[in-house]
ZANU-625273 format. One line per field, with one value per atom (N, C-alpha, C, O): z, y, x; residue in one letter; chain; atom name. Coordinates in Angstrom, 1 decimal, always signed. Example, Ala and Ser with C-alpha at 12.3 -4.5 7.8 and 13.67 -1.06 7.14 Angstrom:
residues 2
w = +7.8, +7.8, +7.8, +8.5, +7.1, +7.1, +7.9, +8.0 .
v = -5.7, -4.5, -3.3, -3.3, -2.2, -1.1, +0.0, +1.1 .
u = +13.2, +12.3, +13.2, +14.2, +12.8, +13.7, +12.9, +13.4 .
rest = A, A, A, A, S, S, S, S .
kette = A, A, A, A, A, A, A, A .
atom = N, CA, C, O, N, CA, C, O .
END
This chain:
residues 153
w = +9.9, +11.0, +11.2, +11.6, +10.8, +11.3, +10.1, +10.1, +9.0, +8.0, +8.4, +8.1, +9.3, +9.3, +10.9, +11.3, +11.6, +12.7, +12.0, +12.7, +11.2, +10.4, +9.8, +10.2, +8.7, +8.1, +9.6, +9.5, +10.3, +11.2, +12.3, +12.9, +12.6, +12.9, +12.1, +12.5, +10.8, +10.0, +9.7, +9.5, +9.6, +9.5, +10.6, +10.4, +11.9, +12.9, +13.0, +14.0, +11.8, +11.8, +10.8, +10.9, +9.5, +8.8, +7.5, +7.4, +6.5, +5.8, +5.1, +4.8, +4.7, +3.5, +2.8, +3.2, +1.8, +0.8, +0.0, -0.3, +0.0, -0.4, -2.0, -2.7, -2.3, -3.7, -4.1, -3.7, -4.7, -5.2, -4.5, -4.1, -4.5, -4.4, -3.2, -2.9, -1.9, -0.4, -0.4, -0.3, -0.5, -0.6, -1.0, -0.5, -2.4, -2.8, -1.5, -0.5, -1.4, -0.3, +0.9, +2.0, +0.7, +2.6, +2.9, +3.9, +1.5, +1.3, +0.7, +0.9, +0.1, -0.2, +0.5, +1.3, +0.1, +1.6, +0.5, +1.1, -0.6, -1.1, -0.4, +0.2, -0.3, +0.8, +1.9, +1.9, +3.1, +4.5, +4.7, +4.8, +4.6, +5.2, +4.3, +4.9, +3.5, +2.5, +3.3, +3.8, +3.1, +3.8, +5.5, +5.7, +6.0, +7.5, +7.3, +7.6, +7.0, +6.4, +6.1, +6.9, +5.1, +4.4, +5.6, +6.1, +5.7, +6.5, +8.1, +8.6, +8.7, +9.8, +9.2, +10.1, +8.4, +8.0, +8.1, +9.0, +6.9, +6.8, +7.9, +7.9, +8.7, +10.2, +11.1, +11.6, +11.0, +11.9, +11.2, +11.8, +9.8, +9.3, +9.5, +9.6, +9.6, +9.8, +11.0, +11.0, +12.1, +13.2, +14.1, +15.1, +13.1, +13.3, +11.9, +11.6, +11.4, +10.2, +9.7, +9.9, +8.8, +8.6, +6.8, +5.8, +6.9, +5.2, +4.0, +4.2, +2.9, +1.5, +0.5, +0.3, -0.2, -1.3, -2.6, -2.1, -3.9, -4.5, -5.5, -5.8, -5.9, -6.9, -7.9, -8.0, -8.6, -9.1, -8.4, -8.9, -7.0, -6.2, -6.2, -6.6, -5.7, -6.0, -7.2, -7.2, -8.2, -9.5, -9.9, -10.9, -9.4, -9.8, -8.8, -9.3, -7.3, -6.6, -6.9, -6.7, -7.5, -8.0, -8.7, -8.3, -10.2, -10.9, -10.7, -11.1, -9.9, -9.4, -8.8, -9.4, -7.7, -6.5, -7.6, -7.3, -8.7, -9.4, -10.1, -9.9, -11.0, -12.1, -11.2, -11.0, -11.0, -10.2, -9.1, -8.9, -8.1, -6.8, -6.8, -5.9, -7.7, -8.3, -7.2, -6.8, -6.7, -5.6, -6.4, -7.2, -6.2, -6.3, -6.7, -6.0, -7.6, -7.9, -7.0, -7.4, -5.8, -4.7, -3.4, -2.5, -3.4, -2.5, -3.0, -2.4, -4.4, -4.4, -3.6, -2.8, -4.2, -4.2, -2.6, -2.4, -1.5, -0.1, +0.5, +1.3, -0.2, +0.2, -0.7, +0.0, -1.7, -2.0, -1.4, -1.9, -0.7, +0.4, +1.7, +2.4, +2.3, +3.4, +3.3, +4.2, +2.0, +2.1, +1.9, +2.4, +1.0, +0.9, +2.4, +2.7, +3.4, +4.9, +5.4, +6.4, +5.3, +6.1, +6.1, +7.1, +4.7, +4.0, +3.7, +3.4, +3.5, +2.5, +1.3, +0.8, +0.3, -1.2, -1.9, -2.2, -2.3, -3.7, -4.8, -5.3, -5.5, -6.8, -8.0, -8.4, -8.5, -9.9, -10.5, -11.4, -10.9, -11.5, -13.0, -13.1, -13.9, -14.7, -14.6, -15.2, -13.6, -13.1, -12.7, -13.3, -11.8, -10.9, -12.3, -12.5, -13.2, -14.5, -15.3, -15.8, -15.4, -16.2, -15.4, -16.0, -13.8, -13.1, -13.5, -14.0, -13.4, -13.7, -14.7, -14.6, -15.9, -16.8, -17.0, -17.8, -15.8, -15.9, -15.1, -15.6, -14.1, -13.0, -14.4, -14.0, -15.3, -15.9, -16.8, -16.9, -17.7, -18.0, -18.1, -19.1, -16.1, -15.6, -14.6, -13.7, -14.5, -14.2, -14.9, -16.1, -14.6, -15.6, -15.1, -15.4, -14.3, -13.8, -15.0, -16.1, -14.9, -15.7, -15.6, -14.7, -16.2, -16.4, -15.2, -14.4, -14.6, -13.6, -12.3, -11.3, -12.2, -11.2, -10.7, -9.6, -12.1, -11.5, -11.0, -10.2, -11.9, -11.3, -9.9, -9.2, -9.1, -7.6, -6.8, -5.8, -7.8, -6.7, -7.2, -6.5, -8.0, -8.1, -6.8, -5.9, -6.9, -6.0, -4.9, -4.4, -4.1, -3.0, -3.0, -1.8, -4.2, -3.8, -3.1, -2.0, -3.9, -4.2, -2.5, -1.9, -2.2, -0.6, +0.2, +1.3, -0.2, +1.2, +1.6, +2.5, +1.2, +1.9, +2.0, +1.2, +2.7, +3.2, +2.8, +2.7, +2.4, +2.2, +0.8, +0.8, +0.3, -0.6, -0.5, -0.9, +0.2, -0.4, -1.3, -1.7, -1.8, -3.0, -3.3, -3.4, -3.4, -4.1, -5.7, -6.3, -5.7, -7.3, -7.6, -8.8, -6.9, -7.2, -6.8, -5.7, -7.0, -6.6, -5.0, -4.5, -4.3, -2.7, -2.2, -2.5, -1.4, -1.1, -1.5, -0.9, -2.8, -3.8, -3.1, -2.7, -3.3, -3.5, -4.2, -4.7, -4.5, -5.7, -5.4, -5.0, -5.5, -5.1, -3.8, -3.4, -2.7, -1.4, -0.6, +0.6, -1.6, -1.2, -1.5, -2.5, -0.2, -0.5, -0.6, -0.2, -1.5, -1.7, -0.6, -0.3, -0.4, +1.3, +0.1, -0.4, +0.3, +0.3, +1.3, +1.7, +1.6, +3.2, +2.9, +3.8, +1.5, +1.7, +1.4, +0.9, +1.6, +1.0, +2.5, +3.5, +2.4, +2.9, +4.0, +4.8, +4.2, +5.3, +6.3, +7.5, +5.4, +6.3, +7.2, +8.3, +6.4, +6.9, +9.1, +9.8 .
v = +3.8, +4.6, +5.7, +6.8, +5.5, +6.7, +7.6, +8.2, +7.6, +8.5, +9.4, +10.6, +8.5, +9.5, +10.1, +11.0, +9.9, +10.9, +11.9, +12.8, +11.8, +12.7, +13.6, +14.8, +13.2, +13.8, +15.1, +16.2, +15.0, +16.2, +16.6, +17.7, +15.8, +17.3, +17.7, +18.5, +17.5, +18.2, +19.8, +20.8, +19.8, +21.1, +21.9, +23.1, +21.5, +22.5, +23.0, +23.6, +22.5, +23.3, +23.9, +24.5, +24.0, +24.6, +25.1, +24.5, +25.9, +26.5, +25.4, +24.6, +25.3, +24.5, +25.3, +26.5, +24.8, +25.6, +24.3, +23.2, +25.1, +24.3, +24.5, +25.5, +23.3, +23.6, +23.6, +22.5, +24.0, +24.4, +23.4, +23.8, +22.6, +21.2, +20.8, +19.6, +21.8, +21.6, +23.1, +22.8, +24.4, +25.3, +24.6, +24.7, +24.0, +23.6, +22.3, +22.9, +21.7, +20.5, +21.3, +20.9, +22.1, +22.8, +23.6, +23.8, +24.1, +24.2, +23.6, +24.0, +22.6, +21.7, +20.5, +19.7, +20.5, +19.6, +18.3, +17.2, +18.3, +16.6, +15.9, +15.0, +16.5, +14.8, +15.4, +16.0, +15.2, +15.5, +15.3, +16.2, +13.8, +13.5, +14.3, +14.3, +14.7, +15.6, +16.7, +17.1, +17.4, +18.7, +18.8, +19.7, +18.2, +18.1, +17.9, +18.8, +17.1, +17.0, +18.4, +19.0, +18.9, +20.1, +21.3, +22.0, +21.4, +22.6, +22.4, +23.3, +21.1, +21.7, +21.4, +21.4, +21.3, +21.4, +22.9, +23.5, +23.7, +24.9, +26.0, +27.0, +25.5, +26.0, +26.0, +27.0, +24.6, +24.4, +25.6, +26.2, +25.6, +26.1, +27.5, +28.4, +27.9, +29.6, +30.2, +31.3, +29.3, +29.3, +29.5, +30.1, +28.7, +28.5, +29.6, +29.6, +30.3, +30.9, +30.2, +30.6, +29.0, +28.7, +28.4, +27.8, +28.8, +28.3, +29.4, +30.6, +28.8, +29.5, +29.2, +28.0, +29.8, +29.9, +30.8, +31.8, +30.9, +31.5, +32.0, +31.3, +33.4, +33.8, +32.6, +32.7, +31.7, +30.6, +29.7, +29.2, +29.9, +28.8, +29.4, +28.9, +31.0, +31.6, +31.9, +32.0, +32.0, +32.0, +30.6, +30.4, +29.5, +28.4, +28.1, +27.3, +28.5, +28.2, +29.0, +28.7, +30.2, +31.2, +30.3, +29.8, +30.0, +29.2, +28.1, +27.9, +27.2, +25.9, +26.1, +25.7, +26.8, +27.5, +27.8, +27.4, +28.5, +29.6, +28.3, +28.1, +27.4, +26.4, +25.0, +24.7, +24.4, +23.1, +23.2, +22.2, +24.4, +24.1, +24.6, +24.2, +25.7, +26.4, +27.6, +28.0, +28.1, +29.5, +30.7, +30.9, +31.4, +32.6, +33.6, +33.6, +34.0, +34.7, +35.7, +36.0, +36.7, +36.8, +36.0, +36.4, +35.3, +33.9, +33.1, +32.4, +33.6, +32.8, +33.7, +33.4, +35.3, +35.9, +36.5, +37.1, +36.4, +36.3, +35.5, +35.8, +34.2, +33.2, +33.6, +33.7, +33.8, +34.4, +35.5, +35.7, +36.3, +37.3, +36.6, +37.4, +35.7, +34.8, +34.3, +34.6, +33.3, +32.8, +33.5, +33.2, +34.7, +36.0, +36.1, +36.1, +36.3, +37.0, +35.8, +36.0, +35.1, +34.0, +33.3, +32.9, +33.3, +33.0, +33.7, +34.7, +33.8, +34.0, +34.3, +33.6, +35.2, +35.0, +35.2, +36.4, +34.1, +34.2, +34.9, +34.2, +36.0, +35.9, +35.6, +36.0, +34.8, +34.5, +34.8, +35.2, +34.8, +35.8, +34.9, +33.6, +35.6, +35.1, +34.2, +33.1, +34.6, +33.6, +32.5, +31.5, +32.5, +30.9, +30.0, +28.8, +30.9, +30.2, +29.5, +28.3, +30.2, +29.5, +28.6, +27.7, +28.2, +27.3, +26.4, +25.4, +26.6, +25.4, +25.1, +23.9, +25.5, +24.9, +23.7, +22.7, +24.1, +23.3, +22.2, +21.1, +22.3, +21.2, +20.4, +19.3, +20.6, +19.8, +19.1, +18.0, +19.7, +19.2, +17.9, +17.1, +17.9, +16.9, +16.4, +15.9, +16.3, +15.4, +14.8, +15.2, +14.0, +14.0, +15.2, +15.2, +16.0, +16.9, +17.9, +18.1, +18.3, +19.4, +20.7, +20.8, +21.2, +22.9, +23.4, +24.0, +23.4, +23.9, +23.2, +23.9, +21.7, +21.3, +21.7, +21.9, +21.8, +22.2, +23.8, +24.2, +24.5, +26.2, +26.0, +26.5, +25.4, +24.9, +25.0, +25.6, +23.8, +23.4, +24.3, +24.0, +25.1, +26.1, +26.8, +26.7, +27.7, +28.6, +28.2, +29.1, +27.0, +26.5, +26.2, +26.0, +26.1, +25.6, +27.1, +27.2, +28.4, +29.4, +29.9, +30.7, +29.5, +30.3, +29.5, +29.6, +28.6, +27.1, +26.5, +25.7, +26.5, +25.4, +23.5, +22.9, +23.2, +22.1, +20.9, +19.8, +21.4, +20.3, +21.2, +22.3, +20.7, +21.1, +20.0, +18.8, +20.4, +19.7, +19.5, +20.5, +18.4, +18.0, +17.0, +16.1, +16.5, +15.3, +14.7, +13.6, +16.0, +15.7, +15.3, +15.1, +14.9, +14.9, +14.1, +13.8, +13.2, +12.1, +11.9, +12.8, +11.4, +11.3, +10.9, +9.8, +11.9, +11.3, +11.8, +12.1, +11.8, +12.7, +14.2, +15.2, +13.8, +15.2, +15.7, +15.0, +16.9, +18.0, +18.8, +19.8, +19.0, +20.4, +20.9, +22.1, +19.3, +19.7, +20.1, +20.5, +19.9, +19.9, +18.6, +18.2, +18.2, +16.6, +17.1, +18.1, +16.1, +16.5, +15.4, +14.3, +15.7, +14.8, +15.5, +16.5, +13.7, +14.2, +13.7, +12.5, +14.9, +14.5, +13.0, +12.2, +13.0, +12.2, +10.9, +10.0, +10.7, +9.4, +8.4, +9.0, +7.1, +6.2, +6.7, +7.4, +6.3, +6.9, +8.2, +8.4, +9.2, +10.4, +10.5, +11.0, +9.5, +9.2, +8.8, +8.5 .
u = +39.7, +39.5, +40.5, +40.2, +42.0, +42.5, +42.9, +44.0, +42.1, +41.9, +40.6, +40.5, +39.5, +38.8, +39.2, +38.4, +40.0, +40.8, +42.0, +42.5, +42.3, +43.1, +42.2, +42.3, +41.1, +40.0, +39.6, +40.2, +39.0, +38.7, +40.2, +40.2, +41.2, +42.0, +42.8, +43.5, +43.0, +43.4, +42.9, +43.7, +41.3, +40.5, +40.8, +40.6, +41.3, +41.5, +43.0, +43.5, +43.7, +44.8, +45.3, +46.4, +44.7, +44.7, +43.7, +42.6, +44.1, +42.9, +42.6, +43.5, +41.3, +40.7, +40.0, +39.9, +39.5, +38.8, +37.9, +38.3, +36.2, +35.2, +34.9, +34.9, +34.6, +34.2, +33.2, +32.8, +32.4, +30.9, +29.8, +28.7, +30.2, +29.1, +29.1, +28.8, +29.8, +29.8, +28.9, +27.7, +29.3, +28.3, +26.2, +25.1, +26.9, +24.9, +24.8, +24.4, +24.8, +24.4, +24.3, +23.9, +24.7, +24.4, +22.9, +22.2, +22.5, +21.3, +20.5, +19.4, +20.6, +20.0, +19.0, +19.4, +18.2, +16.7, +16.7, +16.6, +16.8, +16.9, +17.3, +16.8, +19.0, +19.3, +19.8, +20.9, +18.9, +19.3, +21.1, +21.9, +21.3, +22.7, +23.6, +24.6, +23.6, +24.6, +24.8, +25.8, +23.3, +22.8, +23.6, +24.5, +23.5, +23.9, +25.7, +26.5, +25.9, +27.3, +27.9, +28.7, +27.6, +28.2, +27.9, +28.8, +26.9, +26.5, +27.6, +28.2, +27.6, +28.7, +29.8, +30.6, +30.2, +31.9, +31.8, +32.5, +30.7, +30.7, +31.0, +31.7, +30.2, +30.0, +31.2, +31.8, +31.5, +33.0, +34.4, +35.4, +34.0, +35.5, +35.1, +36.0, +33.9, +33.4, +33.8, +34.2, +33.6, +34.0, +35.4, +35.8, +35.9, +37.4, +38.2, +39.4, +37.1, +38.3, +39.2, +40.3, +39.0, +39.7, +39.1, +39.7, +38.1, +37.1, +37.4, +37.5, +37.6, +37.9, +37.4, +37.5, +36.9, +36.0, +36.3, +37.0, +36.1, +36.4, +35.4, +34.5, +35.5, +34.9, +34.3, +33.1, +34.8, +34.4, +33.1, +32.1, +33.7, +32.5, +31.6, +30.6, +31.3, +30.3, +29.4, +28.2, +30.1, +29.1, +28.8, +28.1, +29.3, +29.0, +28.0, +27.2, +27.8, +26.7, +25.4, +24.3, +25.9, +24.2, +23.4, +22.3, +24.3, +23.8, +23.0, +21.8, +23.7, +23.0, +21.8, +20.7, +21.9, +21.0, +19.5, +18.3, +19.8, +18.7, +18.1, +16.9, +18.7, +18.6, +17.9, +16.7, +19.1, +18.9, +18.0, +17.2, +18.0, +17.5, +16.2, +15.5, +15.7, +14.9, +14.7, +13.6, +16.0, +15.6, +15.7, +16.6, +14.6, +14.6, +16.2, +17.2, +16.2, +17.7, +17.7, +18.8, +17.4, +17.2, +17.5, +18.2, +16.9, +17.2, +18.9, +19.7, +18.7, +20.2, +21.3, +22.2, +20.7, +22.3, +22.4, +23.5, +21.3, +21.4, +22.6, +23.6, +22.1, +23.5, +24.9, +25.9, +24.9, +26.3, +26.6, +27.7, +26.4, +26.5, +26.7, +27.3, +26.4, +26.3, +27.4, +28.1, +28.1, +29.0, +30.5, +31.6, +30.0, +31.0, +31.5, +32.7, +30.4, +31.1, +31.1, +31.8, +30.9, +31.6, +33.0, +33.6, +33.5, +34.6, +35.2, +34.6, +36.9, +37.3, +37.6, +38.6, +37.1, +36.9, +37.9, +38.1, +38.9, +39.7, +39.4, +38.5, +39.5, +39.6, +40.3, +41.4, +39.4, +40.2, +40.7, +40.0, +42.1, +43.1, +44.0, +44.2, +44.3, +44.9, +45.9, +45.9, +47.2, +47.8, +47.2, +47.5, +46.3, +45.5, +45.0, +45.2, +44.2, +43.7, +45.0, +44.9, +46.5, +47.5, +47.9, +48.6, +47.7, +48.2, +47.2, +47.6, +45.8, +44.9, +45.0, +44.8, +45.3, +45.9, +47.1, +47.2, +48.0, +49.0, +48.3, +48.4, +47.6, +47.5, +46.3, +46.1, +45.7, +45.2, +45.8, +45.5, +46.8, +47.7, +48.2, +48.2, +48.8, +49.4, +48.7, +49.3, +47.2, +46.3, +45.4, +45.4, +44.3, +42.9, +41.6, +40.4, +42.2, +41.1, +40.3, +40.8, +39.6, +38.8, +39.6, +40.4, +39.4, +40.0, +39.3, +40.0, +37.5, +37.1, +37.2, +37.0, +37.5, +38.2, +39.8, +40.3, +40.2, +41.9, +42.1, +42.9, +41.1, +41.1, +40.6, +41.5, +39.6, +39.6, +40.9, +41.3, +41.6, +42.7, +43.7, +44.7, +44.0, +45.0, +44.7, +45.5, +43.1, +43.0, +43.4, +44.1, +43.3, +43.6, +44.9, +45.4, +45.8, +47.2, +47.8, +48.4, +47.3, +47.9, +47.6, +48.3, +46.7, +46.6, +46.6, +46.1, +47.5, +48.0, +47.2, +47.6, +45.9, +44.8, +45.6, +46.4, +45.3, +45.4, +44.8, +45.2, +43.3, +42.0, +41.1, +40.5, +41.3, +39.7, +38.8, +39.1, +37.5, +36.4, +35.6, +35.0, +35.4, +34.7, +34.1, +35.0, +33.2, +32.3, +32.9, +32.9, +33.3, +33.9, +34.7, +34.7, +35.9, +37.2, +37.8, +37.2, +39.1, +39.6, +39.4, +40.2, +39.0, +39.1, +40.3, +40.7, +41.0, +42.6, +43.7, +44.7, +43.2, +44.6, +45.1, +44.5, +46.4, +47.0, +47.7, +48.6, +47.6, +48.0, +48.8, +48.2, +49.9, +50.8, +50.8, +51.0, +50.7, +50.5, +49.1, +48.9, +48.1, +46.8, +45.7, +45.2, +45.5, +44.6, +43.5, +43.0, +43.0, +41.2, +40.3, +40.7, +39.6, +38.7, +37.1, +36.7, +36.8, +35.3, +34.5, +34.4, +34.1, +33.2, +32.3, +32.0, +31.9, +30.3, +30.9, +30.2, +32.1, +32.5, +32.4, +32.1, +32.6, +32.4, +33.1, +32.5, +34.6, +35.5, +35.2, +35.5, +34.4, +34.1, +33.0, +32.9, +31.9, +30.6, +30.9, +29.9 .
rest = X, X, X, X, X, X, X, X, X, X, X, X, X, X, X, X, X, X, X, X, X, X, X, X, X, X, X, X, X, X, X, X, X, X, X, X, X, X, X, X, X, X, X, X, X, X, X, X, X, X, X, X, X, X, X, X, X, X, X, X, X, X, X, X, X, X, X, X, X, X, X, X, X, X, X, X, X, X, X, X, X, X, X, X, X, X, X, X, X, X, X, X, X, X, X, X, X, X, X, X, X, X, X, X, X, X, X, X, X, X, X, X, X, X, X, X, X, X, X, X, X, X, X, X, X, X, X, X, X, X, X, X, X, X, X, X, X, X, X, X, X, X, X, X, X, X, X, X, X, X, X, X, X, X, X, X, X, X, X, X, X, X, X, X, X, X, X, X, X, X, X, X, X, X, X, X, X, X, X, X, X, X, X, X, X, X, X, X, X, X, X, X, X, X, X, X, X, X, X, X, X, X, X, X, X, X, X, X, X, X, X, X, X, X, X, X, X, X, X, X, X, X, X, X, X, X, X, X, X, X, X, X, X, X, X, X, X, X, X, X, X, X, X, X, X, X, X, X, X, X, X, X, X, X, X, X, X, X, X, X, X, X, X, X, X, X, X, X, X, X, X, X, X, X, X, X, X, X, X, X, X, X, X, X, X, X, X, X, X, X, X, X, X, X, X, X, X, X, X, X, X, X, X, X, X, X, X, X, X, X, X, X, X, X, X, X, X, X, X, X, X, X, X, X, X, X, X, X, X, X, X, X, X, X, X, X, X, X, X, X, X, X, X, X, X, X, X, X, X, X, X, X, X, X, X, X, X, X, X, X, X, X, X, X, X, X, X, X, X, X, X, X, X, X, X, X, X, X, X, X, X, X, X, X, X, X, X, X, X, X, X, X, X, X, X, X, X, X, X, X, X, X, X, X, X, X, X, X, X, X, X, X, X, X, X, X, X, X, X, X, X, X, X, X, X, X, X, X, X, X, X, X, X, X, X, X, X, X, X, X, X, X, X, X, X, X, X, X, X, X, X, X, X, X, X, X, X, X, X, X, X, X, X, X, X, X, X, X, X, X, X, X, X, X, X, X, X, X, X, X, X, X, X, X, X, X, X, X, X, X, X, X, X, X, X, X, X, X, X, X, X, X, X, X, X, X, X, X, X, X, X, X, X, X, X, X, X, X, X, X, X, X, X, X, X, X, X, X, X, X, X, X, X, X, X, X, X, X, X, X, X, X, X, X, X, X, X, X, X, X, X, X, X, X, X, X, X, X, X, X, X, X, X, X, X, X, X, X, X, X, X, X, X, X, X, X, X, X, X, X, X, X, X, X, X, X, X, X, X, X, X, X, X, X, X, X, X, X, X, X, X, X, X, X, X, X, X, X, X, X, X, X .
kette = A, A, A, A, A, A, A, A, A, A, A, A, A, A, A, A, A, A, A, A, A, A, A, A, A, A, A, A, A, A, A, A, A, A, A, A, A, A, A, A, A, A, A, A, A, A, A, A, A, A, A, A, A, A, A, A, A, A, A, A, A, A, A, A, A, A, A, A, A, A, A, A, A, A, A, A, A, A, A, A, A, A, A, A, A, A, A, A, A, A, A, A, A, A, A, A, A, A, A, A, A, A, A, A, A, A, A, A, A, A, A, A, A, A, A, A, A, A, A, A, A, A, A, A, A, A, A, A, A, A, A, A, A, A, A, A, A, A, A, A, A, A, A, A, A, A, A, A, A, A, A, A, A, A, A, A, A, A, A, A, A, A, A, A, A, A, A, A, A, A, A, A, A, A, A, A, A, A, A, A, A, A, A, A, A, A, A, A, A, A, A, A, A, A, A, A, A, A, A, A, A, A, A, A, A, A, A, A, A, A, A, A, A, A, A, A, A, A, A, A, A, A, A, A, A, A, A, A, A, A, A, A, A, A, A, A, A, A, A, A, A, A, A, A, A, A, A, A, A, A, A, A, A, A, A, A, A, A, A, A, A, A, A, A, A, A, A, A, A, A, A, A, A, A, A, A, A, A, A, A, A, A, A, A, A, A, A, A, A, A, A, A, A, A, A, A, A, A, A, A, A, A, A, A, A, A, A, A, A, A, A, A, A, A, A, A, A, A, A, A, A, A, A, A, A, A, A, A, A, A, A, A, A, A, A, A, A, A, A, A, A, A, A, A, A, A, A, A, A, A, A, A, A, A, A, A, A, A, A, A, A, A, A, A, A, A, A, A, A, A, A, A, A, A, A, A, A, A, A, A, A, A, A, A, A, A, A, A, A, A, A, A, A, A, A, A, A, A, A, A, A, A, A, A, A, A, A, A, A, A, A, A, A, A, A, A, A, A, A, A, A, A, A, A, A, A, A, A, A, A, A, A, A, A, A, A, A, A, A, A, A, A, A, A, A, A, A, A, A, A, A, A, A, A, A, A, A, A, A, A, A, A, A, A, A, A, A, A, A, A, A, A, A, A, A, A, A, A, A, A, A, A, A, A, A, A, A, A, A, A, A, A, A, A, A, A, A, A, A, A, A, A, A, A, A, A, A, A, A, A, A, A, A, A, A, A, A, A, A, A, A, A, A, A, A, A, A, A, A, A, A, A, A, A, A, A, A, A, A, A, A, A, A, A, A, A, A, A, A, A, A, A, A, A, A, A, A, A, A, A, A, A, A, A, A, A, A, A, A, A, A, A, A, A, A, A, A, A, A, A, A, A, A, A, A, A, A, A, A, A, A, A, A, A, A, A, A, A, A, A, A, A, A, A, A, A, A, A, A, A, A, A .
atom = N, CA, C, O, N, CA, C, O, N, CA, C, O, N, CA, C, O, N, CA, C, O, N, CA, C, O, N, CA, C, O, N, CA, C, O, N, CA, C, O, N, CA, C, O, N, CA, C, O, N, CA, C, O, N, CA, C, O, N, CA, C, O, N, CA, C, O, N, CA, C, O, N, CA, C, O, N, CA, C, O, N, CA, C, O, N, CA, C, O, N, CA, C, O, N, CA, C, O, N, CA, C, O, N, CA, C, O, N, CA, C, O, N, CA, C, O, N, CA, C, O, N, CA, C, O, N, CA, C, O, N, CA, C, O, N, CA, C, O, N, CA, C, O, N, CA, C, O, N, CA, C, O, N, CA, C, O, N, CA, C, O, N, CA, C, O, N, CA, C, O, N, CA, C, O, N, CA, C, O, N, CA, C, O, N, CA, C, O, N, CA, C, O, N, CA, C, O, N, CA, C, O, N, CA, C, O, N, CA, C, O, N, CA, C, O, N, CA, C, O, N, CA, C, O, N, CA, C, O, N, CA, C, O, N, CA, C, O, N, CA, C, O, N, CA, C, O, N, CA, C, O, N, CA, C, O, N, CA, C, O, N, CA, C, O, N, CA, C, O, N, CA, C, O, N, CA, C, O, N, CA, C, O, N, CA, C, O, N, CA, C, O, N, CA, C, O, N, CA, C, O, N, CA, C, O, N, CA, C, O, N, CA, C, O, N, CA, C, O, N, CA, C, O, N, CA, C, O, N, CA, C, O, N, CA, C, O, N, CA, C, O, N, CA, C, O, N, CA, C, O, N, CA, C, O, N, CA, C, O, N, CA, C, O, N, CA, C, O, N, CA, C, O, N, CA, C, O, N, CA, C, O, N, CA, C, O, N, CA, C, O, N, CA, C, O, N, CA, C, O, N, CA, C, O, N, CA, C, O, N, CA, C, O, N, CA, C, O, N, CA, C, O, N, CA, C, O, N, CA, C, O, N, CA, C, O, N, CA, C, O, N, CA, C, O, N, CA, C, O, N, CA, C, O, N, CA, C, O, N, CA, C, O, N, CA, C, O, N, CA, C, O, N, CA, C, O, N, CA, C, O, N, CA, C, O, N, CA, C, O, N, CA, C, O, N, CA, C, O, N, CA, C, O, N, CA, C, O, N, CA, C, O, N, CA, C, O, N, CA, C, O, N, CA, C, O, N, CA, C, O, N, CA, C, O, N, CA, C, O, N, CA, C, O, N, CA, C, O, N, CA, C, O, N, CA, C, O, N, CA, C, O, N, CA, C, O, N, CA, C, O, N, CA, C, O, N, CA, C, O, N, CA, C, O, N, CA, C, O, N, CA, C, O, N, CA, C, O, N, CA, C, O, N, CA, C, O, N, CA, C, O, N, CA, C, O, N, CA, C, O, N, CA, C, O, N, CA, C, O, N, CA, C, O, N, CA, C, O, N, CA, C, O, N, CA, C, O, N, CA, C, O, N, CA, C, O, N, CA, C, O, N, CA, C, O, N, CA, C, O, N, CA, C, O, N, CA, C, O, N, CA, C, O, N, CA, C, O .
END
């Protein structure tokens, strides 16, 4: 219990940054409780300016969006314009890529999970969200929280 009282005032004091697979579950109608989940974190951090996203999460949500979800490439790139002005947008830069390199290095993360948490080390986020990624852990001063885990529920 007081992980998940940490889990929400933590977001109201500083930046986080979402990673691809909180963007797709917010539009996503398969699974309601995901959907509902992702969409008010979304909401809450839009609100409070406090949400970051990166060039990476964006071409990684077109894709999904156009492939997996089967929307319209139209319909995709509405929402990557939605989440553009709602957020934040990192771009990906050669430095962030040599950092994700190193943070894979010296983790078991993926080269596209660790460019995530570069981006977010690099602009002080606090929280990256993710489905993907160790729940808990922290990296260089940034914990990863996944909403849909048991604790957040």
């Amino acid at each position: 219990m007081k992980d998940k009282k940490y889990k929400s005032a933590v977001t109201a004091e500083g930046k986080v940054f979402f990673d691809t697979n909180i963007l797709v579950y917010s539009i996503d109608e398969s699974d309601s409780h995901k959907q509902k989940i992702a969409a008010r974190l979304l909401e809450k951090s839009a609100l409070e300016k406090t949400g970051m996203i990166s060039t990476q999460s964006l071409q990684e949500f077109y894709n999904v969006a156009t492939k997996k979800l089967k929307l319209s490439k139209q319909a995709a790139k509405e929402y990557v314009e939605f989440f553009s002005n709602q957020f934040q947008v990192i771009q990906i830069s050669v430095s962030l890529i040599l950092n994700a390199v190193d943070i894979s290095i010296k983790t078991s993360f993926s080269f596209w999970d660790s460019l995530v948490l570069s981006a977010a080390n690099d602009t002080g986020c606090i929280i990256v969200y993710s489905e993907d990624m160790n729940d808990g852990q922290i990296v260089s001063g940034t914990k990863i929280l996944n909403p849909f885990s048991e604790c957040a529920a």
